[in-house]
Every structure is written in C-alpha cells, then in structure tokens.
C-alpha positions as a printed NumPy array, in Angstrom:
array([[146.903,  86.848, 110.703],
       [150.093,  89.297, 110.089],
       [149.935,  89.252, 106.543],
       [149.417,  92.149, 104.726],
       [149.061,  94.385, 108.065],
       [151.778,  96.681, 106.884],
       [149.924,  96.912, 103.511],
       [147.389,  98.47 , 105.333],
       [148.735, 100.733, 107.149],
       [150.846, 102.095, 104.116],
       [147.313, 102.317, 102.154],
       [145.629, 104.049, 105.382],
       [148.957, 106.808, 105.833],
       [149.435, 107.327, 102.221],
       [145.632, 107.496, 100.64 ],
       [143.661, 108.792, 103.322],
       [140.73 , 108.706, 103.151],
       [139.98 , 109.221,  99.567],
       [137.5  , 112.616,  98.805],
       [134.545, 111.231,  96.667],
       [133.817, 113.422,  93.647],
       [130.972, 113.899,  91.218],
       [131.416, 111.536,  88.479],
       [132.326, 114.963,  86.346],
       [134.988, 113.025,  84.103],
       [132.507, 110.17 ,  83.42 ],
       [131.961, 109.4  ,  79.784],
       [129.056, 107.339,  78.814],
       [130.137, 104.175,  76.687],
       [128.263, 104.57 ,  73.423],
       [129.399, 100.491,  72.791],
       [127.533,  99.596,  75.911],
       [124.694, 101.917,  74.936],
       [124.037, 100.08 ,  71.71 ],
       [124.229,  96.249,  73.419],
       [122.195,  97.263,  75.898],
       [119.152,  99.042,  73.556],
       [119.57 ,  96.174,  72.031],
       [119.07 ,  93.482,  74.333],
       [118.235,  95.011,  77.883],
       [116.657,  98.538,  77.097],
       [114.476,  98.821,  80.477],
       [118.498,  98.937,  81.953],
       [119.092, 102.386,  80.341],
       [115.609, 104.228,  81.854],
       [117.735, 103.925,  85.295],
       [121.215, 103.352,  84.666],
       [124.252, 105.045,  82.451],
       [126.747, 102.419,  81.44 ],
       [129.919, 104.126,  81.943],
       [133.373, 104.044,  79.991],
       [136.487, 103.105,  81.616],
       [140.608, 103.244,  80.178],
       [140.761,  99.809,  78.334],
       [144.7  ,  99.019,  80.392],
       [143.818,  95.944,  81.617],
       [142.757,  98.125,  84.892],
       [139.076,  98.314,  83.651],
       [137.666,  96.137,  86.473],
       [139.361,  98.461,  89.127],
       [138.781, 101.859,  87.33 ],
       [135.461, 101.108,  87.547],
       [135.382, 100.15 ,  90.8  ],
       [137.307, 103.743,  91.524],
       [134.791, 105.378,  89.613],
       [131.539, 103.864,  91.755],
       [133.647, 104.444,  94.752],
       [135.362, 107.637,  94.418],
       [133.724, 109.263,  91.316],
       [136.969, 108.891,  88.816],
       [138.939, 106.056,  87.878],
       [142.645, 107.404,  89.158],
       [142.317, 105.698,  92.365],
       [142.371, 102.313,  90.406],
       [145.622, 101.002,  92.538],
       [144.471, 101.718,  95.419],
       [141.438,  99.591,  94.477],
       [143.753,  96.793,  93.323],
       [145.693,  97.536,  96.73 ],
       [142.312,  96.766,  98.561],
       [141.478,  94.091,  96.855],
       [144.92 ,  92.119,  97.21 ],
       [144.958,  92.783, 100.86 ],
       [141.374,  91.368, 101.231],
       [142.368,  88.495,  99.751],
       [145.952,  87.74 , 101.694],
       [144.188,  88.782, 105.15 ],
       [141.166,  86.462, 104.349],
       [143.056,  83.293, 101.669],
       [140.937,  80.945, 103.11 ],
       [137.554,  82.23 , 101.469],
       [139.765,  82.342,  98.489],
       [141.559,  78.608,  98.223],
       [139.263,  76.138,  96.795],
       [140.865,  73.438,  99.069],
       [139.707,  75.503, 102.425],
       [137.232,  74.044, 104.028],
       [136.412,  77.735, 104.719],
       [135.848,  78.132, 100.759],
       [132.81 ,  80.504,  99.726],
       [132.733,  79.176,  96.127],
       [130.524,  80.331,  93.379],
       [127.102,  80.81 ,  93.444],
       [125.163,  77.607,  91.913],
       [122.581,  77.987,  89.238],
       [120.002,  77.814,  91.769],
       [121.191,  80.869,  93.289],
       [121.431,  82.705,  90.689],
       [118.254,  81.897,  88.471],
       [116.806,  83.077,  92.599],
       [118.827,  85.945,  92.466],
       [117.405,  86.625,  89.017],
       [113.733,  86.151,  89.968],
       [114.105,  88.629,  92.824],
       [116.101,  91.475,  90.583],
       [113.369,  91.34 ,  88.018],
       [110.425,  91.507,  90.62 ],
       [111.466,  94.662,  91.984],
       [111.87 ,  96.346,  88.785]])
C-alpha cells in the first residue's frame, strides 16, 4: 500500500532518530498520587504516575515521555500513530474482515488474573 509512504520518509529525514533522555523534566502528578493511594496503593511501591500538558495532546505527550523521556516529541507521536493506521486501515475499519476489535471481557478479566499473579 502507497499510502502514507511519503509520510514516512518525511518523519524518518526530518526526526531522526529521536535521542532518548532521562525523564529530567518529569513532574509527578500529585492528582494521580492521591486516586491511586486511594484505591490502588501497591501501584505507587513500583510506579510514579507522571504529569503531562493538559492540550488535548496528553495521550501522545505521554507516549513521548515513555518513549523519548519528555513530552516535546508529542507530533511526531501523533505522526506515528496516523501513519500506522493509514498503512494498516484494515485492522482499524470495523467492517474489515481483517478487524482486530476490542478485547472481550474474557480477555481482559484473563489479562487481569495474570497482571495480579505476578505482582
């Protein structure tokens, strides 16, 4: 499929390949923090919840920050992502026959199971 091939290239040419940084401009979220003391503590032993720009780019700034160690690399997430999903529409359409879907609640409550017996 041709689609999105030049999209590509321009994100190959004009990003590079990204330097990953320690997360040195990370700032915990104390909002998170609080929800999750609250609910999940055993979460915080291992993990930091981390705060991200609230611009309606918060799923791809954090994205950027797991990949690259700071969120300004956000478009070139989005970039990624959009180009993923024109190169590969039919895992996307729900009328492909080539559809992944959504996991079913079987799958997940499995999923579940198997997170919480290797904690």
């Amino acid at each position: 499929m041709r689609l999105a091939v030049s999209e590509l290239i321009l994100a190959t040419v004009y990003a590079g390949d990204i330097p990953v940084v320690s997360p040195a401009v990370s700032v915990e979220d104390p909002t998170a923090v609080a929800i999750l003391s609250d609910f999940q503590p055993a979460v915080l032993r291992d993990y930091s919840p981390r705060a991200t720009y609230g611009d309606g780019n918060c799923c791809y700034r954090a994205v950027s920050l797991g990949m690259y160690g700071h969120q300004e690399e956000h478009l070139h997430v989005r970039l990624l992502a959009a180009t993923e999903m024109i190169i590969h529409a039919e895992h996307y359409d729900v009328n492909s026959p080539s559809y992944v879907g959504l996991l079913n609640p079987t799958e997940v409550s499995s999923i579940r199971t198997q997170l919480w017996l290797t904690l």
